[in-house]
C-alpha positions in Angstrom: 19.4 -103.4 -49.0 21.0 -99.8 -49.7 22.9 -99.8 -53.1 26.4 -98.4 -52.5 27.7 -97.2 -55.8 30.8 -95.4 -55.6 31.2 -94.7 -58.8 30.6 -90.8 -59.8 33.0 -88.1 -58.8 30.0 -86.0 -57.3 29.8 -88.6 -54.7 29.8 -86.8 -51.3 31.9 -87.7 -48.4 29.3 -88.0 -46.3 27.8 -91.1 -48.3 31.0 -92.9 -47.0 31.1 -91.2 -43.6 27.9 -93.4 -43.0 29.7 -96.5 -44.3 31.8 -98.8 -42.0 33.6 -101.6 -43.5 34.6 -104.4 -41.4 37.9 -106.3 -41.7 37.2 -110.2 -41.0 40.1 -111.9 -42.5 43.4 -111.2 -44.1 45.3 -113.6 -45.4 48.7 -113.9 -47.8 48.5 -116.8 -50.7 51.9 -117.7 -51.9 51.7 -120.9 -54.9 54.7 -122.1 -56.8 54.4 -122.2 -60.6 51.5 -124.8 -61.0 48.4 -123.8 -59.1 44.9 -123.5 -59.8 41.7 -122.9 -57.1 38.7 -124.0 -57.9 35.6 -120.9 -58.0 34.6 -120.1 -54.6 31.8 -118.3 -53.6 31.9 -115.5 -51.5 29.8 -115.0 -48.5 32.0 -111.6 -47.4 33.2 -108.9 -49.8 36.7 -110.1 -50.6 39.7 -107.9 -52.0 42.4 -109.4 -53.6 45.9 -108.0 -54.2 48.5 -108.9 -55.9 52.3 -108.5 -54.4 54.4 -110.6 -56.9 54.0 -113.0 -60.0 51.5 -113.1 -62.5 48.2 -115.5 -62.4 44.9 -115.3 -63.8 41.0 -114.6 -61.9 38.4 -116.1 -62.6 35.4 -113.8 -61.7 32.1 -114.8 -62.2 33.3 -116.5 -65.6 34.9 -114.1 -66.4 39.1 -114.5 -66.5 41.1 -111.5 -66.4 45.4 -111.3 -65.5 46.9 -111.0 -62.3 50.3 -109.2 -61.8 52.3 -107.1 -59.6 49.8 -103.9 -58.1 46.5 -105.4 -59.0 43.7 -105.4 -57.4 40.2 -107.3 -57.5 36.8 -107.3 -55.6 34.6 -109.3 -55.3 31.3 -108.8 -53.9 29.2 -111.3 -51.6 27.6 -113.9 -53.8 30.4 -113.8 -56.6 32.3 -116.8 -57.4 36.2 -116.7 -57.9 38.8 -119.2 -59.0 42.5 -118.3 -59.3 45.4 -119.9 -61.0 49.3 -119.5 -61.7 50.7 -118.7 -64.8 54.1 -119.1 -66.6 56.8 -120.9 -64.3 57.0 -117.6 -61.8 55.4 -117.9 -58.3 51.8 -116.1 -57.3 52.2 -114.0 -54.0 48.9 -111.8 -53.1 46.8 -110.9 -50.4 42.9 -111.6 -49.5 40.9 -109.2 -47.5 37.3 -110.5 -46.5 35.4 -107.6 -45.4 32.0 -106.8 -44.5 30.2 -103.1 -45.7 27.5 -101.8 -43.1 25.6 -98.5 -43.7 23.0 -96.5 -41.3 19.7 -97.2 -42.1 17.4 -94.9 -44.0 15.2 -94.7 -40.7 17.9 -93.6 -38.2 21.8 -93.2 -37.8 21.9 -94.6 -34.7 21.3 -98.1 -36.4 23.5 -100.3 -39.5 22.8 -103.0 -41.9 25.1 -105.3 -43.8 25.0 -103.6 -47.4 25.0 -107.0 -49.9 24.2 -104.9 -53.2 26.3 -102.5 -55.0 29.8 -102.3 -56.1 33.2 -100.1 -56.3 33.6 -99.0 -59.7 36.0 -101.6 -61.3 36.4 -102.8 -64.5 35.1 -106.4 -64.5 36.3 -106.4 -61.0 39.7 -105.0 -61.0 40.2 -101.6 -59.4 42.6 -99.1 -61.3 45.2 -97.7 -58.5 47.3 -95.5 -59.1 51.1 -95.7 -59.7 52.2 -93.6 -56.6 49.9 -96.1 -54.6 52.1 -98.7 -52.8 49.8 -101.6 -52.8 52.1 -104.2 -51.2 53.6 -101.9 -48.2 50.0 -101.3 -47.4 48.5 -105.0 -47.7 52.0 -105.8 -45.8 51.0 -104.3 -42.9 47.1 -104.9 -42.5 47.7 -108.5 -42.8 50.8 -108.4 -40.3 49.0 -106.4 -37.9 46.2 -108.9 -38.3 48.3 -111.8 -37.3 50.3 -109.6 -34.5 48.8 -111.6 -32.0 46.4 -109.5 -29.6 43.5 -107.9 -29.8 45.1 -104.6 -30.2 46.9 -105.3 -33.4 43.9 -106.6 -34.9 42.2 -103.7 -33.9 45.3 -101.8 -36.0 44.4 -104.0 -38.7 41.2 -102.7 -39.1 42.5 -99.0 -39.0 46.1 -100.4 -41.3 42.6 -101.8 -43.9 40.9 -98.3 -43.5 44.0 -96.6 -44.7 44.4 -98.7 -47.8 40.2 -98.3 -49.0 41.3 -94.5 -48.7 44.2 -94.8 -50.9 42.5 -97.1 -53.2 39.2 -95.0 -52.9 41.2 -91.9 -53.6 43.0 -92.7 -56.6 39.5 -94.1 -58.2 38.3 -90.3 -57.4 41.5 -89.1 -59.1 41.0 -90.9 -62.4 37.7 -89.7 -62.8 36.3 -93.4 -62.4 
């Protein structure tokens, strides 16, 4: 499998103008004040967002907080576990997603990238302030459940725009 590091600020954009990243799901999780998941593993890169509330992940063992403008990935193979905490509500979106790159022997042909990772710390991905998480997670998972083909397809495009901002803002902080 091709490695797909995005972690140095010398990366060039063509790297990740041979990358496609395909939106399967989206999906908003609201859970009152007691909630917990157990892990699940992940067969799809999954990106989690948070809109509202404050929670913990669990991320390969390994817990870290939840609250408003956080985001997690996790890559396939990972195993994640949620849970609420304090008496507030948990309100975040889940984007499963699928990375495919050309192939080392031709462009005309892609393969599902498994290995690799987005530079995060432990998972989490430092955005930056100016970033609007939730307007953007808003409308990929609205288009998604629009209704016809077309809005899914706007989805996908809605999905693209937030890996650009989130992508972006990792260049900017020197990550």
């Amino acid at each position: 499998m091709i490695p797909y590091e995005l972690k140095t600020r010398d990366r060039s954009v063509s790297e990740l103008e041979g990358m496609l990243f395909k939106l399967r799901d989206a999906e908003q999780i609201r859970h009152g004040h007691i909630f917990r998941t157990q892990p699940r593993l992940t067969i799809s890169h999954v990106m989690l967002a948070v809109k509202s509330g404050e929670g913990r992940i669990t991320i390969e063992g390994e817990e870290r907080s939840l609250s408003p403008d956080s985001v997690f990935v996790c890559k396939p193979g990972q195993t994640f576990g949620l849970e609420t905490t304090g008496t507030d509500h948990l309100e975040l979106y889940m984007f499963r997603f699928d990375i495919f790159s050309e192939t080392d022997r031709s462009r005309k042909r892609m393969q599902m990238v498994m290995e690799g990772e987005l530079h995060t710390d432990k998972g989490r991905i430092a955005v930056p302030p100016a970033v609007n998480i939730a307007e953007l997670c808003e409308a990929v998972y609205s288009y998604w459940n629009g209704g016809s083909g077309l809005e899914r397809f706007r989805s996908s495009l809605a999905f693209q725009e937030l890996l650009y901002y989130i992508l972006g803002g990792m260049d900017e902080s020197g990550s």
